[in-house]
C-alpha positions as CSV (number, residue, x, y, z in Angstrom):
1,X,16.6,18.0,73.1
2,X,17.7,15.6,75.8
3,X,19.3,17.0,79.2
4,X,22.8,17.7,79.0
5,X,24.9,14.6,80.0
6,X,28.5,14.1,81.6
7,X,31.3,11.9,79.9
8,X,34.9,11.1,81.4
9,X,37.9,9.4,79.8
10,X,41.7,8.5,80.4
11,X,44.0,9.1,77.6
12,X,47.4,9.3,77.6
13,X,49.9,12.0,75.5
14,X,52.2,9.9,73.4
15,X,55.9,10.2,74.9
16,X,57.7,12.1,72.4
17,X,54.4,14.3,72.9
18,X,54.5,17.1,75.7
19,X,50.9,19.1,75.6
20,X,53.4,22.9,74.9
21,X,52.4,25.6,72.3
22,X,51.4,23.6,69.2
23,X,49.4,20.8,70.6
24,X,47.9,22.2,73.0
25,X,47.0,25.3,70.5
26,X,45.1,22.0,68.6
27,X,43.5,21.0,71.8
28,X,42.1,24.1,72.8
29,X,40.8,25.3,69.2
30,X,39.4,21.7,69.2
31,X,37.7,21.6,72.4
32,X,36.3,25.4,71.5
33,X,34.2,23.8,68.5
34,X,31.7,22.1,71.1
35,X,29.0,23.8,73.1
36,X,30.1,21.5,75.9
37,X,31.9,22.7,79.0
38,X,35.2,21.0,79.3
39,X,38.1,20.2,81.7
40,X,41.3,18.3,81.7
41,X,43.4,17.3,84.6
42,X,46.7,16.6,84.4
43,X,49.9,16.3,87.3
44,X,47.3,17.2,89.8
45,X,45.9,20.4,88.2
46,X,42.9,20.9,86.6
47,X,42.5,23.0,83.2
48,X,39.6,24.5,81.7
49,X,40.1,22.7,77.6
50,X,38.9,26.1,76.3
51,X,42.3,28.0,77.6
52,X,45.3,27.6,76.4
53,X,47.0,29.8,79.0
54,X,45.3,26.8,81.9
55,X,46.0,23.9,79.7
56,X,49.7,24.8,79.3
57,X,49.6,25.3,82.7
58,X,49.0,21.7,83.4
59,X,52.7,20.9,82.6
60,X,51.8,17.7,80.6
61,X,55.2,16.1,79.3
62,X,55.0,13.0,76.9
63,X,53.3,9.8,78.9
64,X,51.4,11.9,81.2
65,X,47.8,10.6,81.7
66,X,44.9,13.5,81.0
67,X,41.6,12.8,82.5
68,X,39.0,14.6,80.3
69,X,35.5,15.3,81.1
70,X,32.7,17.6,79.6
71,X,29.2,18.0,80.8
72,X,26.6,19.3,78.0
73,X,24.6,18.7,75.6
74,X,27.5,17.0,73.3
75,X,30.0,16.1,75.9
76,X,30.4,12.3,74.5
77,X,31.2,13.7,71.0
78,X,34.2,16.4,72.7
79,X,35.3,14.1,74.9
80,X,35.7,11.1,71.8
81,X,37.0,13.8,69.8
82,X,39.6,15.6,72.4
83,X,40.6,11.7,73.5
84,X,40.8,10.9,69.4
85,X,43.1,13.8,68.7
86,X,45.3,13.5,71.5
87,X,46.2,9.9,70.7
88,X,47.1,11.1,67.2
89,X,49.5,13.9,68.5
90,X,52.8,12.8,67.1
């Protein structure tokens, strides 16, 4: 086993898209299947991507950017994945 790495990427929520209830429900169950801890910032707040009571706290409407990062062991694959599904939020 390597040592734990650190990814970072830029998406942004399609704009008929705000990150409320449902999709951010996906993100957070989604970001809970890796092992990897992981944070998304958004309007000047930051967000543990494990909690759905911080993420909706981040107030992300549709067109808002979210930086995502995760540090671990397989941050590259939830940080591909998190970025994948959010660009596929319709």
């Amino acid at each position: 086993m390597g040592s734990p790495s650190s990814e970072l990427t830029v998406v942004r929520l399609p704009e008929a898209v705000a990150l409320h209830a449902r999709p951010a429900g996906a993100f957070v169950r989604a970001a809970a299947a890796f092992d990897a801890t992981i944070e998304v910032r958004a309007n000047g707040r930051q967000a543990n991507a494990k909690s759905i009571l911080e993420v909706l706290g981040l107030g992300a409407d549709g067109g808002t950017e979210l930086a995502i990062s995760a540090s671990g062991d397989d941050a590259a694959a939830a940080v591909a994945g998190l970025a994948e599904l959010v660009a596929g939020l319709a």
